[in-house]
N, CA, C and O atoms as a Maestro MAE file, in Angstrom:
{
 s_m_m2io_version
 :::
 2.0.0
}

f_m_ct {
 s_m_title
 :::
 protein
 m_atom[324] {
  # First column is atom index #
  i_m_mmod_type
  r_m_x_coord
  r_m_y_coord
  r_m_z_coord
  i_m_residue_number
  s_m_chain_name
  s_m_pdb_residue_name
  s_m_pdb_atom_name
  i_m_atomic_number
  :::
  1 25 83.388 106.884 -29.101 1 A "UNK " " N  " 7
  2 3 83.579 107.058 -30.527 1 A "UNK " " CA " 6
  3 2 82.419 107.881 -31.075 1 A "UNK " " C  " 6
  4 15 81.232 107.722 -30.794 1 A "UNK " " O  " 8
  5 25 82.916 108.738 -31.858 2 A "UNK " " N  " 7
  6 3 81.821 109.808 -32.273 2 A "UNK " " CA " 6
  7 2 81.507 108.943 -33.935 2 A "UNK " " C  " 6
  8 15 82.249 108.178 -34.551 2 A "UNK " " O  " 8
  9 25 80.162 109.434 -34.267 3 A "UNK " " N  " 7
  10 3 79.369 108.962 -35.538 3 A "UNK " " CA " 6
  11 2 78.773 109.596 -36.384 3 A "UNK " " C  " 6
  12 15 77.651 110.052 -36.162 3 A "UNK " " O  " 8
  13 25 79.384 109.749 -37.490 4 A "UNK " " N  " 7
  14 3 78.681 111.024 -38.545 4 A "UNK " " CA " 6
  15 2 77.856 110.477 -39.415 4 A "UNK " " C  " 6
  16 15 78.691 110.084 -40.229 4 A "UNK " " O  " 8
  17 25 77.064 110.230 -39.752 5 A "UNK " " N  " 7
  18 3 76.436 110.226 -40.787 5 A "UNK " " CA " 6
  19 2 75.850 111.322 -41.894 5 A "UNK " " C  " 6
  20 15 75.313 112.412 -41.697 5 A "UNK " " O  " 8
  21 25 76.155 110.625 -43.129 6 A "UNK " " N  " 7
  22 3 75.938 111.173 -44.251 6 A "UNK " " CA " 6
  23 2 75.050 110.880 -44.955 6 A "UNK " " C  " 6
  24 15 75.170 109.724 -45.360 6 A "UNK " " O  " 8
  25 25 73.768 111.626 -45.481 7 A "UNK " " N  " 7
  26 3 72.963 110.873 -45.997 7 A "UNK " " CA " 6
  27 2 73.375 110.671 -47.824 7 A "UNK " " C  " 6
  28 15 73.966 111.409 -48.611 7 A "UNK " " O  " 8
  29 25 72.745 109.336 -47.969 8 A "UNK " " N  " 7
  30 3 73.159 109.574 -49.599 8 A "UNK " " CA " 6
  31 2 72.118 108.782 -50.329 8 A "UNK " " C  " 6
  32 15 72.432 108.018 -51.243 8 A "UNK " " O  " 8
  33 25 70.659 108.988 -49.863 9 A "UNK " " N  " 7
  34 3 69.363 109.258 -50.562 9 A "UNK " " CA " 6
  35 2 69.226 109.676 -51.769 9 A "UNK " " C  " 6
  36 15 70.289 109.886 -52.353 9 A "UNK " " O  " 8
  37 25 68.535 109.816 -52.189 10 A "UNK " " N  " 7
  38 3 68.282 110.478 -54.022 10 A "UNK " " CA " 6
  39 2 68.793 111.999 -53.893 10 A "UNK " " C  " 6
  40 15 69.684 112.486 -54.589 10 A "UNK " " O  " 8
  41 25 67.873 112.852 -52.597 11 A "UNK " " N  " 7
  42 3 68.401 114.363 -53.202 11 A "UNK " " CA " 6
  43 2 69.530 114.600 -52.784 11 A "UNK " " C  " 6
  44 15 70.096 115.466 -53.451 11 A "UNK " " O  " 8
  45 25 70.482 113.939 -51.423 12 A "UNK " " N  " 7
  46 3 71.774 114.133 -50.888 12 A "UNK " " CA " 6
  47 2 72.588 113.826 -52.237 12 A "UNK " " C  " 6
  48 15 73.236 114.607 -52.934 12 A "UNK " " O  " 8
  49 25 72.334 112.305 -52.408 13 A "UNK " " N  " 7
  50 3 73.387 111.733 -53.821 13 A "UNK " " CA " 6
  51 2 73.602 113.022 -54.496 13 A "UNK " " C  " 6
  52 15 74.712 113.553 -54.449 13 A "UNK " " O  " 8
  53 25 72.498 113.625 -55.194 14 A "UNK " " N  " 7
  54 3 72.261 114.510 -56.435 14 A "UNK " " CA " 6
  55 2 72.843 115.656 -55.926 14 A "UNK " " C  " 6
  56 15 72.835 116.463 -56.855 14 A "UNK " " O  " 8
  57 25 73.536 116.354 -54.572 15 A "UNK " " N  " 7
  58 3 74.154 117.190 -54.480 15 A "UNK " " CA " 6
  59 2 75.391 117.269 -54.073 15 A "UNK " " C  " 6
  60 15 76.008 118.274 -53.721 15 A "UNK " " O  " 8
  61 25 75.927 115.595 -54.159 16 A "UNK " " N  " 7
  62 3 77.382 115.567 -53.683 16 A "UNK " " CA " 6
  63 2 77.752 114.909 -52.440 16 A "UNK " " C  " 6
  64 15 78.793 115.115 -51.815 16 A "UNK " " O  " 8
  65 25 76.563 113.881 -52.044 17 A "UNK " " N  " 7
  66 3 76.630 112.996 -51.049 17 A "UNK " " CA " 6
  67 2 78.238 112.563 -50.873 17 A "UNK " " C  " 6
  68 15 78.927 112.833 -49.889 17 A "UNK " " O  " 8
  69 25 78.636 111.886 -51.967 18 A "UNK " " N  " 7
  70 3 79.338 111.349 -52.099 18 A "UNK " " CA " 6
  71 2 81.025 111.751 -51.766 18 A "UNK " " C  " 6
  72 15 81.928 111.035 -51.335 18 A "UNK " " O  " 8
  73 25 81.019 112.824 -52.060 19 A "UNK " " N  " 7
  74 3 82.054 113.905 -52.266 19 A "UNK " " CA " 6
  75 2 81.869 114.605 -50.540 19 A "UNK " " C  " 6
  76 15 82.907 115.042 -50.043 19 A "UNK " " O  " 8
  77 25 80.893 114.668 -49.905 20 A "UNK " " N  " 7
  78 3 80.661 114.755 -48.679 20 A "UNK " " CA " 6
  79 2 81.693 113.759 -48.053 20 A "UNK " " C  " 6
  80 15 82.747 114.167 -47.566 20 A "UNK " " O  " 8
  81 25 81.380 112.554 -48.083 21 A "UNK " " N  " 7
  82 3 81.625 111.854 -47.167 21 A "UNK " " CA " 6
  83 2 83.374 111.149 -47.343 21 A "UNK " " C  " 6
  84 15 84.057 110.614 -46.470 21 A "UNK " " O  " 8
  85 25 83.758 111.444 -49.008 22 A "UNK " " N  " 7
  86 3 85.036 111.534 -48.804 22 A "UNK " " CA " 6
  87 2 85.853 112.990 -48.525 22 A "UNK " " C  " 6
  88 15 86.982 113.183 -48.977 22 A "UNK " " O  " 8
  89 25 85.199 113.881 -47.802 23 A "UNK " " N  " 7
  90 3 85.731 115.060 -47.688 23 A "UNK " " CA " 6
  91 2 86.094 114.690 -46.380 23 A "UNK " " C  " 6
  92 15 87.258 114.724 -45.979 23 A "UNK " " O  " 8
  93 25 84.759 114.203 -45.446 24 A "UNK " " N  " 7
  94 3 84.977 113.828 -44.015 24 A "UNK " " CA " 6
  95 2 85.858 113.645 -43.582 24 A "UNK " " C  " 6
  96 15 86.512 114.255 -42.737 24 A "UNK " " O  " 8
  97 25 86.102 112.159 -44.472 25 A "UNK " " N  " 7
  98 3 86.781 110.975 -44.198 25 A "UNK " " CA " 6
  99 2 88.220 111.593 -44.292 25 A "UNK " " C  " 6
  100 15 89.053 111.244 -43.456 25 A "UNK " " O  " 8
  101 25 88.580 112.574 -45.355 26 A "UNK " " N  " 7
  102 3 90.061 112.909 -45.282 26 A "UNK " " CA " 6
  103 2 90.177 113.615 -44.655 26 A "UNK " " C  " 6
  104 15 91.312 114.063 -44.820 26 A "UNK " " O  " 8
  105 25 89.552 114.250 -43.703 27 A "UNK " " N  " 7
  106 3 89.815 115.563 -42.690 27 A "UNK " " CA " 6
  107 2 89.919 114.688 -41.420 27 A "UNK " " C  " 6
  108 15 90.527 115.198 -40.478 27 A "UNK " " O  " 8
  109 25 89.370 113.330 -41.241 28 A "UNK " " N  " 7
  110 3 89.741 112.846 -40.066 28 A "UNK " " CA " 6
  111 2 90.596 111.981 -40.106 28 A "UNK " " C  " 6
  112 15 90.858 111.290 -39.122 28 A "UNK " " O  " 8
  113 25 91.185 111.857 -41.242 29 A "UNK " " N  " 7
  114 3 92.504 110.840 -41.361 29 A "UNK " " CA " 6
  115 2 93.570 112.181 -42.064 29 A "UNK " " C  " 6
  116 15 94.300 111.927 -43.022 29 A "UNK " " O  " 8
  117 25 93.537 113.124 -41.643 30 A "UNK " " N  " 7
  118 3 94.748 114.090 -41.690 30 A "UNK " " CA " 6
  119 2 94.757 114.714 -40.035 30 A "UNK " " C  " 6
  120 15 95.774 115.215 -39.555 30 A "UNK " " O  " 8
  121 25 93.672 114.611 -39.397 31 A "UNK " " N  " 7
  122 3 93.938 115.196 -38.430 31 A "UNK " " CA " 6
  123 2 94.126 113.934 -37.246 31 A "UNK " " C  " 6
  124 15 93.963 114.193 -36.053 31 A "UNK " " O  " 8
  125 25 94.440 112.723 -37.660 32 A "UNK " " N  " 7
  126 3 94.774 111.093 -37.087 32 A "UNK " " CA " 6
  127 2 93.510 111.304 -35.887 32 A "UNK " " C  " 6
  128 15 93.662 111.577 -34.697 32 A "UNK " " O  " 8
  129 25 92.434 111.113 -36.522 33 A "UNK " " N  " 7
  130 3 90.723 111.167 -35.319 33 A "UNK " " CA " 6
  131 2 90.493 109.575 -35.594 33 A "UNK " " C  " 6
  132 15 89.553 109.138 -34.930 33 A "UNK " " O  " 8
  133 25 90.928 108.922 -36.153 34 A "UNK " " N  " 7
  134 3 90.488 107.476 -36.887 34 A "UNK " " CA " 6
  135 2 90.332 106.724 -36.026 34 A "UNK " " C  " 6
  136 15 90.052 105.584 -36.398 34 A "UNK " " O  " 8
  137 25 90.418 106.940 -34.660 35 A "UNK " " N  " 7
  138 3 90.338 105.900 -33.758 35 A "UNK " " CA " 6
  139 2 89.399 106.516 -32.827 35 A "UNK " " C  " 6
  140 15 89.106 105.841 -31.840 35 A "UNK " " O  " 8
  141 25 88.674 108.100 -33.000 36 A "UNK " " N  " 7
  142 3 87.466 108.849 -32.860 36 A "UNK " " CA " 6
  143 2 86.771 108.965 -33.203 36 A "UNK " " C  " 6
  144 15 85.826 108.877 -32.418 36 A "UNK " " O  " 8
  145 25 86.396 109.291 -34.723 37 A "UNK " " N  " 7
  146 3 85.546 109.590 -35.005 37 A "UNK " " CA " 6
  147 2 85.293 108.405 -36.464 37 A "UNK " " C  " 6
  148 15 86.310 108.168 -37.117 37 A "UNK " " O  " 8
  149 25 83.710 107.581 -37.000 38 A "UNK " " N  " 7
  150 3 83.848 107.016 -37.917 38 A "UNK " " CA " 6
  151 2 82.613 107.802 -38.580 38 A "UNK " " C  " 6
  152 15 81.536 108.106 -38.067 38 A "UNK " " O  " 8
  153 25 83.095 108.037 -39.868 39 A "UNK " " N  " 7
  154 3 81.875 108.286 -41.202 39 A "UNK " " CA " 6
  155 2 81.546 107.229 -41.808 39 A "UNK " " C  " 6
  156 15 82.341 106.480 -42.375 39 A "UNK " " O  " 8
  157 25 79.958 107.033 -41.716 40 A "UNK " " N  " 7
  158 3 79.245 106.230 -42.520 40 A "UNK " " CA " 6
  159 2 78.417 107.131 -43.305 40 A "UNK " " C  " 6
  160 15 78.409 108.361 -43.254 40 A "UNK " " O  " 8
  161 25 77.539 106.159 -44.230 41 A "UNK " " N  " 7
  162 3 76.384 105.993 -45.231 41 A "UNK " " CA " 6
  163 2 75.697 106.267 -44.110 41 A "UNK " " C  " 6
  164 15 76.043 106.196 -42.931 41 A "UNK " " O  " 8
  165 25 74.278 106.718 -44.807 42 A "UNK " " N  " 7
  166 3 73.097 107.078 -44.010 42 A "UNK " " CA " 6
  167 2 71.732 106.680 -44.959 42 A "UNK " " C  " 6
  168 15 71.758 107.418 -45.944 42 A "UNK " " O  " 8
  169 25 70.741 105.915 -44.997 43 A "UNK " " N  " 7
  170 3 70.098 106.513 -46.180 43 A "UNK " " CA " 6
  171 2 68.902 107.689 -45.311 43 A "UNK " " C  " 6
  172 15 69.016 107.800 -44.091 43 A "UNK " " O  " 8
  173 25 67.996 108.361 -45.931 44 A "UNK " " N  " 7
  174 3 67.426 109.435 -45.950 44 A "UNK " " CA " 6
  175 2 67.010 109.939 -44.365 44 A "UNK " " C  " 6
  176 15 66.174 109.389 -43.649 44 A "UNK " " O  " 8
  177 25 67.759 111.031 -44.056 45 A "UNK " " N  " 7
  178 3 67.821 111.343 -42.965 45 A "UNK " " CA " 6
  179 2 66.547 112.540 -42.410 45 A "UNK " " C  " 6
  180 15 66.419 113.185 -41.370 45 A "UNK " " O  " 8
  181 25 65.796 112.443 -43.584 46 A "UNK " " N  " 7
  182 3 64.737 113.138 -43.566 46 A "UNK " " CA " 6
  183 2 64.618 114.705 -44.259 46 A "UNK " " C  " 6
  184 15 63.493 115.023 -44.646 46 A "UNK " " O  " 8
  185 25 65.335 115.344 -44.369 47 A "UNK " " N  " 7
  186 3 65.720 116.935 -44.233 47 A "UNK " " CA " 6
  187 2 65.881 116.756 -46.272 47 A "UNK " " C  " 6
  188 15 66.922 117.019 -46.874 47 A "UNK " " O  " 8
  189 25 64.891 116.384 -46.788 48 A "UNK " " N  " 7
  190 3 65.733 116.533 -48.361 48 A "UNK " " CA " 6
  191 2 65.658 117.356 -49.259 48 A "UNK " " C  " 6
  192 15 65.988 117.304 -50.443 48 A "UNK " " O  " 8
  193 25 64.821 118.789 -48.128 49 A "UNK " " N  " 7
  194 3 64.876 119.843 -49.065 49 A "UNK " " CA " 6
  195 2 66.154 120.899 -48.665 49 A "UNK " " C  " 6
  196 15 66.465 122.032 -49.036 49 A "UNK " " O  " 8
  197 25 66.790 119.800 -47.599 50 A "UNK " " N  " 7
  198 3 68.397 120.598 -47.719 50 A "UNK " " CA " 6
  199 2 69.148 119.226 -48.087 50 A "UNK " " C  " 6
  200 15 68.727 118.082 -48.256 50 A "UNK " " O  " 8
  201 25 70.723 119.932 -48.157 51 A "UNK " " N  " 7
  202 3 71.555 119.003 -48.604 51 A "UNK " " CA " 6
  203 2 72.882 119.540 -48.476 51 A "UNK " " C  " 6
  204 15 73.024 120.761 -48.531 51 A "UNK " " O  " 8
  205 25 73.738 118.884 -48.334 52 A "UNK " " N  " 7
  206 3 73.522 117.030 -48.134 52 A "UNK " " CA " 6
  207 2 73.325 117.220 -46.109 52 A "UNK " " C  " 6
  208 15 73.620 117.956 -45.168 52 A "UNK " " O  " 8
  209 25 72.808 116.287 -46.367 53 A "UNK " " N  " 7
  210 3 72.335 116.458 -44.907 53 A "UNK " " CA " 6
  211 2 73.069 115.245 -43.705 53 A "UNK " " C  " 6
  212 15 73.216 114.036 -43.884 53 A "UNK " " O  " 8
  213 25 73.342 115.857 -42.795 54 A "UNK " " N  " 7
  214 3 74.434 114.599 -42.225 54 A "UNK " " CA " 6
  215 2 73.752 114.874 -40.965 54 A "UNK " " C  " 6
  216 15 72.934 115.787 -40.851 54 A "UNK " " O  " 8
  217 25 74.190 113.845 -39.731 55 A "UNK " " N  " 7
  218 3 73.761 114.006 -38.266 55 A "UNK " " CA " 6
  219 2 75.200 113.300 -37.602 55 A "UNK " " C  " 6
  220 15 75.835 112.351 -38.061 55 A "UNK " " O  " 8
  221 25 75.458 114.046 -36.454 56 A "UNK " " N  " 7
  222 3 76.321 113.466 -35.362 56 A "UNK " " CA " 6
  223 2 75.890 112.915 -34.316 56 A "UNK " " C  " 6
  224 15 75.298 113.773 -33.660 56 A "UNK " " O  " 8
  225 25 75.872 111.756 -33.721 57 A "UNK " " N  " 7
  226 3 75.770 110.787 -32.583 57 A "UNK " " CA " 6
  227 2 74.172 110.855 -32.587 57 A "UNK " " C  " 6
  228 15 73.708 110.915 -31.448 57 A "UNK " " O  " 8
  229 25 73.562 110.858 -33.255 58 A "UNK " " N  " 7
  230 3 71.703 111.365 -33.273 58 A "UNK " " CA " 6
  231 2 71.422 112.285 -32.692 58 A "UNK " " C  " 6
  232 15 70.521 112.378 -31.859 58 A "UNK " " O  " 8
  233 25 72.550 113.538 -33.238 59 A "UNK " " N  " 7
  234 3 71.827 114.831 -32.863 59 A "UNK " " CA " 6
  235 2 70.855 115.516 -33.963 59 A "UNK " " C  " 6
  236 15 70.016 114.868 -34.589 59 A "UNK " " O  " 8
  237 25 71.022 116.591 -34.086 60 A "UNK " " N  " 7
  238 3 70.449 117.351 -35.387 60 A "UNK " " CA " 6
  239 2 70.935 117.286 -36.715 60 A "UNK " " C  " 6
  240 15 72.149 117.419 -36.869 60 A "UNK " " O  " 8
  241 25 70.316 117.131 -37.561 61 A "UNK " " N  " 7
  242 3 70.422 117.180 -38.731 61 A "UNK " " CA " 6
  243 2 71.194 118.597 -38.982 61 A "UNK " " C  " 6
  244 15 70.754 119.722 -38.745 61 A "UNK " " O  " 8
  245 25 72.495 118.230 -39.541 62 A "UNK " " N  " 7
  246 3 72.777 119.606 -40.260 62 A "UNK " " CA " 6
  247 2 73.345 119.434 -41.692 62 A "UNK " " C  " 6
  248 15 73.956 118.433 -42.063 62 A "UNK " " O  " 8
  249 25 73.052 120.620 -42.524 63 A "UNK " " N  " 7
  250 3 73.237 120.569 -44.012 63 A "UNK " " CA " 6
  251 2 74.825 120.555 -44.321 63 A "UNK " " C  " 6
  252 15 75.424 120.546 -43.246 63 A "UNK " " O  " 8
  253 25 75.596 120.551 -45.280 64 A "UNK " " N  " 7
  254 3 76.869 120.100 -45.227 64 A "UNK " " CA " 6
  255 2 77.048 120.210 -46.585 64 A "UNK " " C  " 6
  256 15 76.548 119.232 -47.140 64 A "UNK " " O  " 8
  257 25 77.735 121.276 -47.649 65 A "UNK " " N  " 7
  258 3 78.106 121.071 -49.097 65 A "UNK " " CA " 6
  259 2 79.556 121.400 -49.272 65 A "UNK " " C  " 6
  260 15 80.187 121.869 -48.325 65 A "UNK " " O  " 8
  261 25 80.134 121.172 -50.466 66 A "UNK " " N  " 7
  262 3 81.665 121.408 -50.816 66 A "UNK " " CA " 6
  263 2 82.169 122.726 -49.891 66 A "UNK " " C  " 6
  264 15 83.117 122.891 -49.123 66 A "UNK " " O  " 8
  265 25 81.030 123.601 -50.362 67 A "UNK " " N  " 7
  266 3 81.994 125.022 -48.990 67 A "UNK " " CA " 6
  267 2 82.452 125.358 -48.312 67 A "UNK " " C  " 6
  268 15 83.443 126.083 -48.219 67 A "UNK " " O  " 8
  269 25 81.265 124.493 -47.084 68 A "UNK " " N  " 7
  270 3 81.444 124.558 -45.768 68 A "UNK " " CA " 6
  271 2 82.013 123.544 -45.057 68 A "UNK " " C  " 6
  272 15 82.159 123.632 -43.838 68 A "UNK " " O  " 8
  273 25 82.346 122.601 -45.678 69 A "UNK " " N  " 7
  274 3 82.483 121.322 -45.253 69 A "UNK " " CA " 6
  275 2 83.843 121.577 -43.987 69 A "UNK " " C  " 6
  276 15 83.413 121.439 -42.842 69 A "UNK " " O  " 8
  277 25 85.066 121.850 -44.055 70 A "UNK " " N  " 7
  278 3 85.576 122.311 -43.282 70 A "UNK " " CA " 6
  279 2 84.954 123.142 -42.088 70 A "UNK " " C  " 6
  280 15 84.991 122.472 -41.056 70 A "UNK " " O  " 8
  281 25 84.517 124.115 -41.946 71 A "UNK " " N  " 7
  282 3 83.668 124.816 -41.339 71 A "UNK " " CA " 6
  283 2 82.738 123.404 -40.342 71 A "UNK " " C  " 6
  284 15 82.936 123.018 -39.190 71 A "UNK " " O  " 8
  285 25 81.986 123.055 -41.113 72 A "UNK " " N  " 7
  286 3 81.364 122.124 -40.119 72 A "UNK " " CA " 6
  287 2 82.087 121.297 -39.896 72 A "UNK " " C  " 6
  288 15 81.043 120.894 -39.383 72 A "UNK " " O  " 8
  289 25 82.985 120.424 -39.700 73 A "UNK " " N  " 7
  290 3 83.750 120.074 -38.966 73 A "UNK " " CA " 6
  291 2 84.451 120.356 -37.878 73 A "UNK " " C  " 6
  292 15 84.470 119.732 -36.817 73 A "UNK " " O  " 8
  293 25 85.183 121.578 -38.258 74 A "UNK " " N  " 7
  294 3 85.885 122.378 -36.964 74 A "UNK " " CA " 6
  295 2 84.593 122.614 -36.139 74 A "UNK " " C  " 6
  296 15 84.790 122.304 -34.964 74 A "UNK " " O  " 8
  297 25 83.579 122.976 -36.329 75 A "UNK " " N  " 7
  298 3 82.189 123.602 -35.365 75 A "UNK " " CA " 6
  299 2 81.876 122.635 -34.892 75 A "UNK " " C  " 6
  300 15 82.046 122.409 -33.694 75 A "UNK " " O  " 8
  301 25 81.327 121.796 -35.729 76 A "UNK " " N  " 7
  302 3 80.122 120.633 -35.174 76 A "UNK " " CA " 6
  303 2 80.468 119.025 -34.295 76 A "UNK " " C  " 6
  304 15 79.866 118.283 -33.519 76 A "UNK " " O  " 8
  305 25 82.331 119.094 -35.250 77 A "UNK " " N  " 7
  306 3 82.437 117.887 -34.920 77 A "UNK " " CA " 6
  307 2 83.798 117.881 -34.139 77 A "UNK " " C  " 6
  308 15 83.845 117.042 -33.239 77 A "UNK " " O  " 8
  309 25 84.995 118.715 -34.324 78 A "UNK " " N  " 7
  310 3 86.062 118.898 -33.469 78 A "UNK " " CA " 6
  311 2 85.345 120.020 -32.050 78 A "UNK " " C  " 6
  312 15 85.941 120.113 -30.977 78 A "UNK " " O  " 8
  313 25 83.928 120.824 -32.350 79 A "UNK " " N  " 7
  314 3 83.739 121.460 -31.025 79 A "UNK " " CA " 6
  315 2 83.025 120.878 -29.973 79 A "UNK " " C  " 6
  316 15 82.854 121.413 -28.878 79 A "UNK " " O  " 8
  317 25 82.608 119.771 -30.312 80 A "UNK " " N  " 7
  318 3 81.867 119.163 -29.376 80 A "UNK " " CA " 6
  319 2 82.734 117.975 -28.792 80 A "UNK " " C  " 6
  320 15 82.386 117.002 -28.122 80 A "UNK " " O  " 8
  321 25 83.804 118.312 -29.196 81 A "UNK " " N  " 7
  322 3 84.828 116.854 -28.738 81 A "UNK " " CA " 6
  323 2 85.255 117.213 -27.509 81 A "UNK " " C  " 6
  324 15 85.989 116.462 -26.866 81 A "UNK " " O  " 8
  :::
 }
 m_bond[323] {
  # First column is bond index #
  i_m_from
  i_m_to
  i_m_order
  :::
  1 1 2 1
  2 2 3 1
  3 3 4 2
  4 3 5 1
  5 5 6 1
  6 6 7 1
  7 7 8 2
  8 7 9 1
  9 9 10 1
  10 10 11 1
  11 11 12 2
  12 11 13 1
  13 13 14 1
  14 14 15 1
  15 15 16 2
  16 15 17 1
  17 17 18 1
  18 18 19 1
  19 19 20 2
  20 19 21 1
  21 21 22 1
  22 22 23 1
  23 23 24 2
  24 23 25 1
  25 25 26 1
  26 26 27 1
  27 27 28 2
  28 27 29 1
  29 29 30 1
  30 30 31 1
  31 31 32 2
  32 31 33 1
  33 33 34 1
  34 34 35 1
  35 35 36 2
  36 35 37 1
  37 37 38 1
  38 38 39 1
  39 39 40 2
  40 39 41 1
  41 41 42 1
  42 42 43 1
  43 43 44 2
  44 43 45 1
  45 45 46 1
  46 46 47 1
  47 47 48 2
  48 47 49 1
  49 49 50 1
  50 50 51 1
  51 51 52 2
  52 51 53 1
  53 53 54 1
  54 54 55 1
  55 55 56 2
  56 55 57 1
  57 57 58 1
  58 58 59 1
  59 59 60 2
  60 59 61 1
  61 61 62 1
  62 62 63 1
  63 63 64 2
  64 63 65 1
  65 65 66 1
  66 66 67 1
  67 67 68 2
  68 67 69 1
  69 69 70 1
  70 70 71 1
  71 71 72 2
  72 71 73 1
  73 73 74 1
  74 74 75 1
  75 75 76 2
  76 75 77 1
  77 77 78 1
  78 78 79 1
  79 79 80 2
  80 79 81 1
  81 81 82 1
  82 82 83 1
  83 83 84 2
  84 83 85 1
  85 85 86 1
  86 86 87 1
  87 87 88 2
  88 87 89 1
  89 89 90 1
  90 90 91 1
  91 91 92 2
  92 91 93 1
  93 93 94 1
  94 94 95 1
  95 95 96 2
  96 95 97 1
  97 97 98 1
  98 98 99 1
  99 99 100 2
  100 99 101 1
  101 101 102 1
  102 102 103 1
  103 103 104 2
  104 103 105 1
  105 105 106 1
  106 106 107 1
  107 107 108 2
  108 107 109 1
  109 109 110 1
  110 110 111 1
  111 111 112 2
  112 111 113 1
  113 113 114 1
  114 114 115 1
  115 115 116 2
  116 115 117 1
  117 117 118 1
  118 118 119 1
  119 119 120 2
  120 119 121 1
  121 121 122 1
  122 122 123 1
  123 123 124 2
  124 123 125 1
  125 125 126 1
  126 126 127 1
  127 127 128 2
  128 127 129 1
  129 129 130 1
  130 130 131 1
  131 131 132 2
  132 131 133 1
  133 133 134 1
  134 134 135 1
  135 135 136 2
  136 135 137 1
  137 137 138 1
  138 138 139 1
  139 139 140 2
  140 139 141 1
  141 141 142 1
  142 142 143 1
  143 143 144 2
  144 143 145 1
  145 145 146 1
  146 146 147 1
  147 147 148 2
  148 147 149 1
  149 149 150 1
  150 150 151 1
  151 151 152 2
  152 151 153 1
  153 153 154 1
  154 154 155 1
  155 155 156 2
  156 155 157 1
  157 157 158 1
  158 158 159 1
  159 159 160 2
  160 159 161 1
  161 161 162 1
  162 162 163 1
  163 163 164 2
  164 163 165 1
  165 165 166 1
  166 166 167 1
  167 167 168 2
  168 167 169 1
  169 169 170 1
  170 170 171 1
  171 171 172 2
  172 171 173 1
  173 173 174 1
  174 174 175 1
  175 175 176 2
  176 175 177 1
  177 177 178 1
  178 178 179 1
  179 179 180 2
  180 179 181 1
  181 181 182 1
  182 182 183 1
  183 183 184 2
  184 183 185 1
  185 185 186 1
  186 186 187 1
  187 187 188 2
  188 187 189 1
  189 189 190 1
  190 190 191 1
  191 191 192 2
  192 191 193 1
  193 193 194 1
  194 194 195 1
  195 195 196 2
  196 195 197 1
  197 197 198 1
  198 198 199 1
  199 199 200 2
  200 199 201 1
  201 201 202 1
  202 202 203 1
  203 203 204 2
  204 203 205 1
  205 205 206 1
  206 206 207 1
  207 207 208 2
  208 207 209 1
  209 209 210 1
  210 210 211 1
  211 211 212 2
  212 211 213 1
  213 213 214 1
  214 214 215 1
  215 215 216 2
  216 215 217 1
  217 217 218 1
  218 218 219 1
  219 219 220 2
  220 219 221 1
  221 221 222 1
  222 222 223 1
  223 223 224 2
  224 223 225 1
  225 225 226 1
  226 226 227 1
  227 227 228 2
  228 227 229 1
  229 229 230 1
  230 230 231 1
  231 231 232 2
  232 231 233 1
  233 233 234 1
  234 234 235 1
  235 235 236 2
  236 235 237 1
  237 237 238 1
  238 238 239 1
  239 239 240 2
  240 239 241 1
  241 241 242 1
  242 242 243 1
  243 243 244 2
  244 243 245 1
  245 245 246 1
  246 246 247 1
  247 247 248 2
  248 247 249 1
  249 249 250 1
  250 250 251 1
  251 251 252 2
  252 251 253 1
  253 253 254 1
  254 254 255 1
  255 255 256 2
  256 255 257 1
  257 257 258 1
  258 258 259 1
  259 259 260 2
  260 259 261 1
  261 261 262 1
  262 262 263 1
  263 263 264 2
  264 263 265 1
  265 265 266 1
  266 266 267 1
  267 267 268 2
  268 267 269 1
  269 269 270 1
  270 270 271 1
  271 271 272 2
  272 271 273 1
  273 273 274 1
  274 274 275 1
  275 275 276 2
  276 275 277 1
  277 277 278 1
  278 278 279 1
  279 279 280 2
  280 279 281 1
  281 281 282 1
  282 282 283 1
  283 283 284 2
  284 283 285 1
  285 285 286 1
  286 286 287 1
  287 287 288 2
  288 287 289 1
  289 289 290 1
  290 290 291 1
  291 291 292 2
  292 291 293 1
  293 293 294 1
  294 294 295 1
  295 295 296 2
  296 295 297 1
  297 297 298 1
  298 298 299 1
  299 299 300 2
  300 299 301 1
  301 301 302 1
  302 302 303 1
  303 303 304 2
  304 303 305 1
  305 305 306 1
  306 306 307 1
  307 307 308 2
  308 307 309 1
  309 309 310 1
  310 310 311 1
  311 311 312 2
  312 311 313 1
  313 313 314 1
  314 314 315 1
  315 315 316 2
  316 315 317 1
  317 317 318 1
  318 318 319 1
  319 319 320 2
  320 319 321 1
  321 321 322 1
  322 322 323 1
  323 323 324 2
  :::
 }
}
C-alpha cells in the first residue's frame, strides 16, 4: 500500500492544504486505487517555504498546488507504481 502525505501545517494550510488532499483523494477514488494507495494529514513536513508540500512512502518532499496536482500524480504516484 502506497502513502501520501499531505502536509497541513500553518504555511501548507494557508496555500490550500486542504483542497490538496481532497484533490488526491478524488483522483484515487476515480481511478478505483482505494485499496492502493491511502492519503493522509501530515503535520509539517519541513519544506515551508514551498507548498503545499506532500511526501510518498518517505521519499522526497515534493511541492503540490491546484495546477499541478494531476501532473503529480500521474508522475510521482501512478509512475512509481
Amino acid at each position: 500500500m502506497k502513502t501520501i502525505e499531505v502536509c497541513i501545517g500553518s504555511a501548507c494550510h494557508l496555500k490550500g492544504a486542504y483542497n490538496i488532499v481532497n484533490g488526491l483523494q478524488k483522483l484515487v477514488d476515480e481511478k478505483n486505487l482505494k485499496d492502493e494507495i491511502i492519503v493522509k494529514a501530515a503535520f509539517c513536513l519541513g519544506e515551508c517555504t514551498k507548498a503545499v508540500s506532500t511526501r510518498i512512502d518517505n521519499g522526497p518532499v515534493i511541492s503540490v498546488d491546484d495546477k499541478n496536482i494531476e501532473e503529480y500524480f500521474e508522475r510521482n504516484v501512478l509512475g512509481r507504481k
